[in-house]
C-alpha positions in Angstrom: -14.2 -5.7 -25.2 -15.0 -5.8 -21.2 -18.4 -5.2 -20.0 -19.1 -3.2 -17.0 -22.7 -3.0 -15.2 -23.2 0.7 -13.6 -25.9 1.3 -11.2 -26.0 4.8 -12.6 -26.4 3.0 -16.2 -30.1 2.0 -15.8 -28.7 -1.1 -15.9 -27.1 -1.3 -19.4 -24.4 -2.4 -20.0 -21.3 -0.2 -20.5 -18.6 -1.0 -23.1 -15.0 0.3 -22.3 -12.1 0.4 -24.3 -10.1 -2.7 -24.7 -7.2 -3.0 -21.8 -4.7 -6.2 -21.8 -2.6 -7.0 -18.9 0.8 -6.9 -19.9 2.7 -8.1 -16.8 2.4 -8.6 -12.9 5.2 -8.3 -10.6 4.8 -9.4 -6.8 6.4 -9.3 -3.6 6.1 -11.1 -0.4 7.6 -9.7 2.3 8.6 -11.3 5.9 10.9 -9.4 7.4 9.6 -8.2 10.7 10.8 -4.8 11.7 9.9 -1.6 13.8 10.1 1.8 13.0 9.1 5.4 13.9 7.0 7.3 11.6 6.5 10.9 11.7 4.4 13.6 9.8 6.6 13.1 6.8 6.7 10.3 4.8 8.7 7.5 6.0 9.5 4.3 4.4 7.7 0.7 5.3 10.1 -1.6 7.2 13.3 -1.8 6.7 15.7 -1.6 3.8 13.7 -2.3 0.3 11.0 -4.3 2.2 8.2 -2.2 0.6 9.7 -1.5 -2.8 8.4 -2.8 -6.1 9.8 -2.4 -9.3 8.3 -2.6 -12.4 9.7 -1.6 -16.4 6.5 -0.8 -18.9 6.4 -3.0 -21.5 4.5 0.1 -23.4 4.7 3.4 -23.4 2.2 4.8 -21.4 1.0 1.6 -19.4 -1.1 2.4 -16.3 -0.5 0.4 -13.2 -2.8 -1.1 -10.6 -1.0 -1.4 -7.3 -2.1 -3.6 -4.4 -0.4 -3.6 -1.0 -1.2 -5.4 2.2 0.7 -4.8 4.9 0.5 -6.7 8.4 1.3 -4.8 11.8 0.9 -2.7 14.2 0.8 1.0 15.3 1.3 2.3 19.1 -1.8 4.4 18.0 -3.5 3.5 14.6 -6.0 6.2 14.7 -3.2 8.4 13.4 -1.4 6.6 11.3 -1.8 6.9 7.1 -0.1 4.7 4.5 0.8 6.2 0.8 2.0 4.8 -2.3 5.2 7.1 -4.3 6.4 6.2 -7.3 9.8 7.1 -8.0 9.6 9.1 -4.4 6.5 11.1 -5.5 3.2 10.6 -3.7 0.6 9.2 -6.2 -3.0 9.8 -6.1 -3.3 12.2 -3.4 -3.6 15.7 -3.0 -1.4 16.5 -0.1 1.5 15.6 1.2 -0.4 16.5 4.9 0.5 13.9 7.7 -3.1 13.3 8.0 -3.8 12.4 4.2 -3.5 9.6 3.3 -4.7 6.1 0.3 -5.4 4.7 3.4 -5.1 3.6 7.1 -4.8 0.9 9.6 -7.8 -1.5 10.0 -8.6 -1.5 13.8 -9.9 -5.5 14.5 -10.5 -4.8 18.6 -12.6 -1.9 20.7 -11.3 1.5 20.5 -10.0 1.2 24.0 -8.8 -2.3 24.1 -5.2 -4.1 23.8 -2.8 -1.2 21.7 -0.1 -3.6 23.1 -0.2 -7.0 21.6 -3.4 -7.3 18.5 -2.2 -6.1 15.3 -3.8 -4.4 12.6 -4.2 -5.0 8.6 -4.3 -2.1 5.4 -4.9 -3.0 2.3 -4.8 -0.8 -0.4 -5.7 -0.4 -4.3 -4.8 2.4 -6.5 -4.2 3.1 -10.3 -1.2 4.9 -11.2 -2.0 6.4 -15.1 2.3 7.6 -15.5 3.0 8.4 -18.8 5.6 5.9 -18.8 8.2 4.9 -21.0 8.5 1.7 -22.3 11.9 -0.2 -20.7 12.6 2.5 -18.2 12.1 0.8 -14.8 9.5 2.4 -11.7 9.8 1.7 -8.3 6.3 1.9 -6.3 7.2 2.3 -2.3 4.7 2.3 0.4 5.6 5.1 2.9 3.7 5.3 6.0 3.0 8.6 8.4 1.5 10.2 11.5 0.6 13.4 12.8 2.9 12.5 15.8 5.6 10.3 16.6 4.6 6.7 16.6 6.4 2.9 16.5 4.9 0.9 13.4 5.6 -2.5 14.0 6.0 -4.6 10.7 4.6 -8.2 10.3 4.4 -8.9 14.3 2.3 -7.5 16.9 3.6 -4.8 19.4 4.8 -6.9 21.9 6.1 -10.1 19.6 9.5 -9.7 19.0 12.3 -12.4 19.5 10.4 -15.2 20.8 7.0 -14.5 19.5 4.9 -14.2 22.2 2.0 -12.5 20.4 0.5 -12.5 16.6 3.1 -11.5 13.4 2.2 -12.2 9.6 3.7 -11.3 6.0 2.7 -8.3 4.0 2.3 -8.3 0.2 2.9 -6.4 -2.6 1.6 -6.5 -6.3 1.9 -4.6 -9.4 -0.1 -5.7 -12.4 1.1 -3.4 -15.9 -2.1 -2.8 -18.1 -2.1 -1.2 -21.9 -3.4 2.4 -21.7 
């Protein structure tokens, strides 16, 4: 049995129903790429960079994804990453340019160096599917804009070739749960 402490509990403590991790699956991914990304989704860098596939070990298993991607957008204040599984958005309500699980972390003053300091998302949902047991899912992070904008992929804007600026890795993680 897990335990959870609420704040809206009066402090008690909660009991849940027993859950058991049943697998994890992870990616690291290094590959440093550029793309444009539009108002629909478009896939994270290039080829199956930003796929993860998983196959339930039980029917109905939930899944908690975790992505964090490394990078850089021309303008990050527009951009919005989302999860699909299967190429359906999960856990959002609209497929609207502007919605989004989340969004670039901006680590420098509104105005200052677009060009050459990247950014960092991270991002942490739970997909409930309804799965069947030994079918494989594939989980792809998909990234949009309400304009037209370069996402750069594990290097900074102006980094490519010899490296003159910042790049990183991104990471991917799926960890199967019973339901």
């Amino acid at each position: 049995m897990a335990t959870i402490i609420s704040g809206d509990s009066g402090g008690t403590a909660v009991t849940t129903a027993t859950q058991k991790i049943l697998q994890t699956v992870n990616k690291v991914v290094s590959t440093q790429s550029s793309q444009t990304i539009n108002a629909t989704d478009s896939q994270v860098g290039s080829g199956t960079d930003f796929d993860i596939s998983i196959t339930p070990l039980g029917a109905g298993s939930k899944f908690i994804i975790s992505v964090r991607w490394w990078g850089e957008v021309n303008n990050p204040h527009d951009a919005v990453f989302n999860l699909q599984r299967d190429g359906t958005r999960i856990n959002t309500t609209s497929n609207n340019a502007w919605h989004g699980l989340s969004m670039p972390c901006i680590n420098y003053g509104a105005a200052n160096n677009f060009a050459s300091t990247p950014e960092i998302m991270y991002l942490q949902t739970v997909d409930s599917t309804g799965s069947t047991a030994g079918s494989a899912i594939t989980y792809t992070l998909v990234a949009t804009s309400d304009s037209s904008e370069t996402l750069y992929t594990n290097r900074a804007q102006g980094s490519a070739g010899a490296n003159a600026y910042e790049s990183g890795i991104s990471e991917l993680q799926v960890v199967g749960i019973s339901a």
